[in-house]
C-alpha positions in Angstrom: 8.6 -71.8 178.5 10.6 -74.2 176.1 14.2 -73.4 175.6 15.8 -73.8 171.7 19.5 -74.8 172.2 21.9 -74.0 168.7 24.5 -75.3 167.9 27.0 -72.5 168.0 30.7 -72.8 166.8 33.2 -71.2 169.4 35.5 -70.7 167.0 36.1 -71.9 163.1 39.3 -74.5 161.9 41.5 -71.6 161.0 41.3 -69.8 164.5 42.2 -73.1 166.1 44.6 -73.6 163.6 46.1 -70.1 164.4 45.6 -70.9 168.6 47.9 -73.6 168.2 50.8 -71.9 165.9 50.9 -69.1 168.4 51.7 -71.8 171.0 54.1 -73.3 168.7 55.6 -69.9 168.0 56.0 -69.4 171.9 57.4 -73.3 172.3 60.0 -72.6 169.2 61.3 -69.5 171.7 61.6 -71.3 174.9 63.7 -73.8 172.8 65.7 -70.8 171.6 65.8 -69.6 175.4 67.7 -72.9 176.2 71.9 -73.3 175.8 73.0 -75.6 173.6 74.5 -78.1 176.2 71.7 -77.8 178.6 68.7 -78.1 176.0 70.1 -81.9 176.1 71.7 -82.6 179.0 70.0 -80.6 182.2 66.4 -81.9 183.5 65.1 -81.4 187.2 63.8 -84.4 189.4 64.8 -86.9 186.7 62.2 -85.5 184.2 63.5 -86.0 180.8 65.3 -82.9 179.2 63.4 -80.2 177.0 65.3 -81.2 174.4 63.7 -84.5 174.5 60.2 -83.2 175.6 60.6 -80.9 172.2 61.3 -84.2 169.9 58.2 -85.9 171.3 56.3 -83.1 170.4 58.0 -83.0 166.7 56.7 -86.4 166.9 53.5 -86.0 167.2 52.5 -82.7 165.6 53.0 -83.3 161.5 52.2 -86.9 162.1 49.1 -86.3 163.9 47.9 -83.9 161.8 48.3 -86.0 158.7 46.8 -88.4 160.7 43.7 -86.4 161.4 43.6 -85.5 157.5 44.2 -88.6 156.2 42.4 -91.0 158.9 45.9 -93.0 158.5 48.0 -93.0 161.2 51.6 -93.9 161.9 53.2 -95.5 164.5 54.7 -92.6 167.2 58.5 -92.4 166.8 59.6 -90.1 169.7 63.6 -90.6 168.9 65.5 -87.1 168.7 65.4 -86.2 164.6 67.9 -83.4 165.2 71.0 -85.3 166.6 71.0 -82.8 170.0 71.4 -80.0 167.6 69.9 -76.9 168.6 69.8 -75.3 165.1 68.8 -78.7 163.7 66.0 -78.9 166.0 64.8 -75.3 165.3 64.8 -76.1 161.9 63.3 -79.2 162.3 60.3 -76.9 164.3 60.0 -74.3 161.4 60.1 -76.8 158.5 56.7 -78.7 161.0 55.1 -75.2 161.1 54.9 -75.4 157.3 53.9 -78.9 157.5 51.2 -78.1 159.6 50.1 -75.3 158.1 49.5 -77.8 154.7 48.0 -80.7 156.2 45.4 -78.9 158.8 43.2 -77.4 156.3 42.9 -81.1 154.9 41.0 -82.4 157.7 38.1 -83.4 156.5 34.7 -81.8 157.6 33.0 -84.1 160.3 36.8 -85.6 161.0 36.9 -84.4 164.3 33.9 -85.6 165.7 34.9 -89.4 164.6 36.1 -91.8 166.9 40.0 -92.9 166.1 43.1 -94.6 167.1 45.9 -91.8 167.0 49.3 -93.5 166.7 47.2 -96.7 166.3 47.0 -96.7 170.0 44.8 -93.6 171.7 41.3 -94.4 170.9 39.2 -90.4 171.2 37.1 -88.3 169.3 39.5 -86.5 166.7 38.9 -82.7 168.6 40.0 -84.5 171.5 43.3 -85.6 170.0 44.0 -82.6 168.5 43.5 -80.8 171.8 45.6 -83.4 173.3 48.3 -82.1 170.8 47.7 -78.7 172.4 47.6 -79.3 175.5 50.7 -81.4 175.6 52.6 -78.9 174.4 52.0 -76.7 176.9 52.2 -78.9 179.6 56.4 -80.1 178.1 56.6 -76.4 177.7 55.7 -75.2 181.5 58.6 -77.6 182.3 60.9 -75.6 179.7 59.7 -72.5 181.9 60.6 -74.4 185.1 64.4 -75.7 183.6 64.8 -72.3 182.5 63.9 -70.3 185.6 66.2 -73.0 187.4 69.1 -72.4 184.8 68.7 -68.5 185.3 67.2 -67.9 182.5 64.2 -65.7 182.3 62.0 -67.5 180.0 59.3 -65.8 177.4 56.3 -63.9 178.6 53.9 -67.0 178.1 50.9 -64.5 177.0 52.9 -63.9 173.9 51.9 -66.2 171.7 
């Protein structure tokens, strides 16, 4: 008996596009969660502060999904754009949520299955940088749930998304 294989989709650009905003949306919380002083100051077993793990990911999110779109990337600036201000860095986070929500629908058909060098230095398949943007994400933000749980904070139900 011969078995046809297809070629099924799991799931179309704008659900994956919608996956990742709701992990966005549940990041942007945790980085409410957070104090002002100890969103840049307070880290556990020297692990850099969420504040910091939250500017690498405004680093690479609106610049990677350009990059994705565009098939021209930049060079990865990880410094702090809000100057270890919360409310600067929130809005820092919304104004990359529009950003985002531009550029993804740009990505060309066929984009993700070419091989490129994100950043001009991560050579993968483009679906496997963009999940790398996901997925990075949630790792920095499990830490946020760990800093926060140590700081006595009860952080966001992490279903929520």
């Amino acid at each position: 008996m011969e078995t046809q294989v297809q070629n099924e989709q799991i799931m179309t650009k704008e659900q994956l596009l919608a996956h990742w905003q709701g992990h966005r949306a549940l990041t942007r919380r945790v980085i409410e969660a957070f104090p002002e002083q100890e969103l840049f100051t307070f880290s556990v077993g020297g692990m850099r502060t969420f504040g910091e793990l939250a500017a690498e990911l405004i680093a690479i999110a609106v610049p990677g999904v350009k990059g994705l779109a565009l098939g021209e990337w930049e060079s990865l600036d990880e410094k702090d754009p809000s100057g270890k201000n919360k409310a600067k860095l929130l809005e820092i986070w919304d104004q990359d949520t529009v950003e985002i929500n531009k550029w993804f629908p740009q990505i060309p058909e066929g984009r993700l299955q070419e091989t490129m060098l994100a950043f001009g230095q991560y050579e993968d398949k483009g679906y496997c940088t963009l999940m790398y943007f996901i997925d990075n994400e949630i790792h920095h933000r499990g830490q946020g749930y760990v800093y926060l749980r140590a700081l006595g904070i009860e952080p966001p139900a992490f279903w929520e998304r």
